[in-house]
Phi, psi and omega in degrees: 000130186287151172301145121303062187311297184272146163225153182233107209253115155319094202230157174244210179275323155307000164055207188315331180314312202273329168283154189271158213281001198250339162277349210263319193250013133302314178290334194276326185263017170283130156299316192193146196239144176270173154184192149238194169311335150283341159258116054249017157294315200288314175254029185321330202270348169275120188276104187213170168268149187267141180232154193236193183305125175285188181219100043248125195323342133352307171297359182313314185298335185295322196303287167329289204302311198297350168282309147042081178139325188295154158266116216230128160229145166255136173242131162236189208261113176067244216253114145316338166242036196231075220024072183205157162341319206288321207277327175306308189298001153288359185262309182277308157258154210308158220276323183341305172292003201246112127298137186261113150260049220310148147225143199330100158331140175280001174291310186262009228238298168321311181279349158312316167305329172272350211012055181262120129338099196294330192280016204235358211229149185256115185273136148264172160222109187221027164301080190080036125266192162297137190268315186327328175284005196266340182286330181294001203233029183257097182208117198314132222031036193278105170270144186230166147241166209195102190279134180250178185266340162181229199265017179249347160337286220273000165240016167270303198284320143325325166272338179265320196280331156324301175291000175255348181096038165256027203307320204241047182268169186274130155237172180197115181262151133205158217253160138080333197309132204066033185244166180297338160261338164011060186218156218245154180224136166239156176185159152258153175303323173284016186216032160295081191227031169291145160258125192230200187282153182285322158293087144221198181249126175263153176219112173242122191252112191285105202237115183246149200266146197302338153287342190314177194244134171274124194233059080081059174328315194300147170309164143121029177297182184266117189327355210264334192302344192207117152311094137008084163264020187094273166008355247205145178285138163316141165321309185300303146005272169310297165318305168297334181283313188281016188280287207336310191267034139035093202268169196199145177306114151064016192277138176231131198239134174278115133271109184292131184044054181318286215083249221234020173077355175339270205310310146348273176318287202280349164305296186301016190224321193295330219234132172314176179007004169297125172290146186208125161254123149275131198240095185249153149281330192253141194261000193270345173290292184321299176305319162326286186298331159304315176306287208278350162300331195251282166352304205284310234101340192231085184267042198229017155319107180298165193207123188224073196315147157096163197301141159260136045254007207278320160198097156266356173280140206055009160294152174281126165005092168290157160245010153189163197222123168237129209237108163238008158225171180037028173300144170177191207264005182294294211305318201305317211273354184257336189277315187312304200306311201273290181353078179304139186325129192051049163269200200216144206236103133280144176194130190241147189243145169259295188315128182305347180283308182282341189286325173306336185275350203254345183277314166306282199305328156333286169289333178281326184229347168116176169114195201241124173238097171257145192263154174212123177234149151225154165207112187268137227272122147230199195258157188264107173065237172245034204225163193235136138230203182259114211249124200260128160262167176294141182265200210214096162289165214218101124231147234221108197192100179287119162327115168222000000 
């Protein structure tokens, strides 16, 4: 059984005061406490050595491990595994070695403040992250929380909730909580101009305006929702592909000839952390799929110049693969090949040329081969008839 070395202790704004006495004398017999500059203010009165994050905070594990035989405490801010410090050093040294000391979330701690029901609410994180990502959860009556990145966060967020017509929803920052500064900004969003502290927490009660824009996690948004070239899988479409590659919690999908990126965005929209690489050649396609990557919600949308099957080589594993350019039995056979075990492989043809390879690839491995037509009612004249999209072939199959 491995030593329990490390401990990773939780502290709020009442600092040592705020630990339970079995956690208080872990800390108090620490050789060395890691932080940052706020727990070791918080914990100033314990003579132990100090160390702060190192930079660039990656090296955090080396760091650890050289410690090692030491009696060692990390101190972080509420629950360490709760979007914190723990859960990376839990990834990395083995979790046997670790003791956990949780202390009260700024998630839950906001939500008492709010008298929200946490199990009712989408806990975020946009800390050292793209604040942008925060958009996909802009949905009518959505309470969201929000760890932020710093004290201009809540008027970023406040401006993408305007621009979708979600203006005259409810915010509330808070600061400091459960500490000696404790303090709260109420406001709406299309009048947000409070200054607030760089450390807090947001709570947004999401209210949309009879225009607003319905943005939908389910696949399937309105082509109009995304910059363009004509080029792009079609709504319905795009909805039948992604029910097939089956979007998943922390899952990464290769989109082959992404284009303006539809499909991309909504993998990464369907599923909390799911990952997407796009492999386009053409850059005036790529800048599209950034622009709509940031607009969306997922800006952290991999972006991969050139040609396939040449490059797909040294992308990280997919766990599911959609080819909606550059198809042939190469690109299939290099995509197949990378496609980690039970992923899932779609690939649609419009042209009767690609539809022969998808027909051929078929008959070789199996799966689902299906046509998919629409036709949307416009208007004839003064009379509405019916307009055929080109249709689509489909096929479809998991790895086993």
């Amino acid at each position: 059984m491995s030593e329990q070395w490390l401990h990773i202790v939780g502290i709020g704004e009442e600092g040592l005061a705020g630990l339970l006495p079995a956690t208080r004398a872990i800390v108090d017999a620490a050789e060395v406490i890691i932080g940052g500059d706020r727990h070791h203010d918080l914990s100033s009165a314990i003579d132990a050595e100090r160390v702060a994050w190192p930079s660039p905070f990656d090296a955090l594990i080396d760091v650890l491990r050289g410690y090692k035989g030491r009696r060692v405490v990390v101190l972080a801010t509420g629950d360490p595994l709760w979007f914190s410090v723990g859960a990376r050093i839990g990834r990395a040294i083995d979790p046997a070695q670790i003791v956990y000391h949780p202390q009260l979330s700024a998630f839950q701690l906001a939500a008492a403040r709010m008298g929200w029901s946490i199990a009712d609410v989408e806990t975020l994180t946009v800390h050292g992250r793209p604040v942008e990502q925060m958009i996909a959860f802009i949905q009518p009556g959505a309470r969201l929380l929000i760890l932020t990145t710093g004290a201009e966060t809540p008027a970023q967020i406040a401006r993408f909730l305007t621009q979708r017509g979600f203006g005259t929803s409810r915010m509330t920052v808070l600061a400091a909580m459960g500490g000696d500064r404790e303090a709260r900004f109420d406001g709406i969003a299309q009048d947000w101009d409070h200054s607030v502290p760089a450390f807090n927490t947001l709570a947004v009660d999401c209210i949309a305006a009879p225009d607003a824009a319905l943005l939908p996690r389910v696949p399937g948004l309105p082509d109009d929702m995304f910059q363009h070239d004509g080029t792009m899988t079609k709504q319905d479409v795009r909805a039948a592909t992604l029910a097939k590659l089956m979007p998943m919690r922390g899952a990464l999908l290769w989109d082959i000839g992404t284009g303006c990126g539809s499909v991309a965005v909504e993998w990464m929209r369907a599923a909390r952390y799911a990952r997407a690489i796009g492999i386009e050649p053409r850059a005036d396609r790529r800048a599209m799929a950034a622009a709509n990557a940031l607009a969306l919600g997922t800006p952290q949308l991999q972006l991969v110049e050139g040609h396939v099957p040449e490059a797909l080589t040294g992308l990280v594993a997919p766990d599911a693969v959609f080819i909606g350019g550059g198809l042939s039995v190469e690109t299939f056979d290099a995509a197949w090949a990378a496609l980690r075990p039970l992923g899932r492989m779609v690939c649609n043809a419009v042209t009767l040329e690609s539809e022969a390879v998808l027909i051929a690839l078929h008959k070789a491995h199996g799966g689902q081969l299906v046509k998919l037509q629409v036709n949307r009612a416009e208007p004839i004249g003064n009379l509405t008839g019916w307009r055929p999209l080109m249709p689509v072939t489909q096929w479809s199959l998991i790895k086993r």
